[in-house]
VOVEXFI-744576 format. One record per residue (C-alpha): residue number from 1; residue in one letter; chain; x, z, y. Coordinates in Angstrom, 1 decimal. Each point is the difference from the previous one (the first is absolute). Layout:
<recs>
+------+------+-------+--------+--------+--------+
| resi | resn | chain |      X |      Z |      Y |
+------+------+-------+--------+--------+--------+
|  NUM |    a |     A |      X |      Z |      Y |
...
+------+------+-------+--------+--------+--------+
</recs>
This chain:
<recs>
+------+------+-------+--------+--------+--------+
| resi | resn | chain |      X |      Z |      Y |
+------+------+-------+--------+--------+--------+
|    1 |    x |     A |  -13.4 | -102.7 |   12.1 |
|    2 |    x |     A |    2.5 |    0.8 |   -2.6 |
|    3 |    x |     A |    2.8 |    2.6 |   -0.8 |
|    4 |    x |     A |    0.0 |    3.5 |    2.3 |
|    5 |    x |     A |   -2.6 |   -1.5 |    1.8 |
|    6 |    x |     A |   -2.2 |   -0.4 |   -2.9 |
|    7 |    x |     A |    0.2 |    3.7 |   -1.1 |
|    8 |    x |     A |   -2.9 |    2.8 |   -0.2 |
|    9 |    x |     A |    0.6 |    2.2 |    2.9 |
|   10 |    x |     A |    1.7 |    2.7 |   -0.8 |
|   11 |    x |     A |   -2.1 |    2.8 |    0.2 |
|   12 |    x |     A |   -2.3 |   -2.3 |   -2.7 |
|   13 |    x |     A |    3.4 |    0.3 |   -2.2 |
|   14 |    x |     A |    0.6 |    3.5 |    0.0 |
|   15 |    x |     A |   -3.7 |    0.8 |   -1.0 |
|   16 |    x |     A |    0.1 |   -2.7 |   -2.7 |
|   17 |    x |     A |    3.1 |    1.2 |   -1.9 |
|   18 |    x |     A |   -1.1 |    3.7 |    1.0 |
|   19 |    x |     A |    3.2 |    0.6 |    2.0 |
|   20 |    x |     A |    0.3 |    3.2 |    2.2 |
|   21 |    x |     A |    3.3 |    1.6 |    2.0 |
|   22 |    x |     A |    1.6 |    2.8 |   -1.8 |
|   23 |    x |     A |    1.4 |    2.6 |    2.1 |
|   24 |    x |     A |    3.1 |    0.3 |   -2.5 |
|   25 |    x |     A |    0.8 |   -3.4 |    0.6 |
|   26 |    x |     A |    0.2 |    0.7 |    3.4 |
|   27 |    x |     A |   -2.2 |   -2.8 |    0.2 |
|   28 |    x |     A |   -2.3 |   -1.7 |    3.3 |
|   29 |    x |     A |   -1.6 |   -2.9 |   -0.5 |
|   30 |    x |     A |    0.3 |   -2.6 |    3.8 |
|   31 |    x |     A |   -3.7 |   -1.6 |   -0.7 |
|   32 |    x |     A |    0.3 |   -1.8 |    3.9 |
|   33 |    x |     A |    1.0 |   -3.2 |   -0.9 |
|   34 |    x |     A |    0.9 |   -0.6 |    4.1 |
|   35 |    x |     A |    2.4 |    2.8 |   -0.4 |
|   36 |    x |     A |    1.9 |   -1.0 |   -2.7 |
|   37 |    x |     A |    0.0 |   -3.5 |    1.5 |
|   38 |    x |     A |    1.7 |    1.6 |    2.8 |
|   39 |    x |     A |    2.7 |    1.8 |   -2.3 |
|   40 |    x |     A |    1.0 |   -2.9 |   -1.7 |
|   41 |    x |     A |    0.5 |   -2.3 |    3.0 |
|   42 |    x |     A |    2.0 |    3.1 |    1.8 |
|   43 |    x |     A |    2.2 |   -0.5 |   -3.2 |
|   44 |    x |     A |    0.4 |   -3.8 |    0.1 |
|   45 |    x |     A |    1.7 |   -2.5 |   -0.6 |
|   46 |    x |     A |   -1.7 |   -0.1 |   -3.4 |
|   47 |    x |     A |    0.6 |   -3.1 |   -1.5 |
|   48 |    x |     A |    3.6 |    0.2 |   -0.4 |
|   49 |    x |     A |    0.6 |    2.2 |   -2.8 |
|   50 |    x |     A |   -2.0 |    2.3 |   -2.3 |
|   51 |    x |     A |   -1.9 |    3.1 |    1.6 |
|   52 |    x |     A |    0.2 |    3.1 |   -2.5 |
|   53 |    x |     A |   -2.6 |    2.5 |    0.4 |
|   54 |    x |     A |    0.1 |    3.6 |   -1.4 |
|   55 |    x |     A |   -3.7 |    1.3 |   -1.1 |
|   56 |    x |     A |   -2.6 |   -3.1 |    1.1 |
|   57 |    x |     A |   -2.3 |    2.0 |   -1.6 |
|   58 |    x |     A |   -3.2 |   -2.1 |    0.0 |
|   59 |    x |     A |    1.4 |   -2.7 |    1.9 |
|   60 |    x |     A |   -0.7 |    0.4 |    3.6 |
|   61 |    x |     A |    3.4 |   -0.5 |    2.0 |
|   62 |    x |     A |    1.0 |   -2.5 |   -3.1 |
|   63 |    x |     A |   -3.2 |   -2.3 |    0.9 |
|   64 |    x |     A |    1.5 |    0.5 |    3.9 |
|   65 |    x |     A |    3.3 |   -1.1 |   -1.0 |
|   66 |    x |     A |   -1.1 |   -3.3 |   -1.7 |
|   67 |    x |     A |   -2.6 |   -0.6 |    2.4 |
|   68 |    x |     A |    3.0 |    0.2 |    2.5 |
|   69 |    x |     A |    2.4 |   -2.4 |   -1.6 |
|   70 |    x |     A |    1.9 |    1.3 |   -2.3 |
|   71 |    x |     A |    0.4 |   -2.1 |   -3.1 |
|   72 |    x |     A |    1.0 |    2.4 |   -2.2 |
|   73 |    x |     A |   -1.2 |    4.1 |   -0.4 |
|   74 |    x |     A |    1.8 |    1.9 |   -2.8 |
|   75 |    x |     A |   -2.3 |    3.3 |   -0.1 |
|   76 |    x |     A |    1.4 |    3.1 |   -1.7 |
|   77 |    x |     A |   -2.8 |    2.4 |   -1.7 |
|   78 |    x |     A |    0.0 |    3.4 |   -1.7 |
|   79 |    x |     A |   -3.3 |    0.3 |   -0.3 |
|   80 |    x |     A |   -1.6 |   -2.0 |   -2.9 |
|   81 |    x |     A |   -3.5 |    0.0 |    1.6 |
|   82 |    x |     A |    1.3 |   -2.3 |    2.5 |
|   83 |    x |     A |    0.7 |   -2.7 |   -2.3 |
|   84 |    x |     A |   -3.6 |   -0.9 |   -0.4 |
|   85 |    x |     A |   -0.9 |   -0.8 |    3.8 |
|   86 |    x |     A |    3.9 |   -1.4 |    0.5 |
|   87 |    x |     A |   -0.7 |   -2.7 |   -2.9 |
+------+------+-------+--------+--------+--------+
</recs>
């Protein structure tokens, strides 16, 4: 096992780097791995081209979208706490 697959779950993340939603991010964390499977294949093809997403926050739907295909994930981030579990 290797890559996405090989990853803490996510839950085990956010604790570790002592990450939390902030209401005046607007943020929600998607913790249900089958549910952001099942976003990221409603948005497929995902191998052709690069998937931008706005505010992965820990990761969750980014992890999806790899898992999912696509071969490359540009994630866009305000929040410097999120660096720690995104890296």
């Amino acid at each position: 096992m290797d890559g996405v697959e090989a990853l803490p779950p996510l839950r085990e993340t956010i604790a570790t780097h002592g990450f939390d939603a902030r209401k005046r991010f607007g943020q929600h964390f998607l913790l249900d791995l089958n549910l952001t499977r099942r976003i990221a294949r409603a948005a497929a093809p995902l191998g052709d081209g690069t998937v931008i997403e706005v505010g992965p926050g820990p990761g969750g739907l980014t992890r999806a979208l790899l898992l999912e295909g696509a071969n490359r994930v540009v994630a866009i981030e305000v929040d410097a706490r999120a660096f720690g579990p995104l890296l």
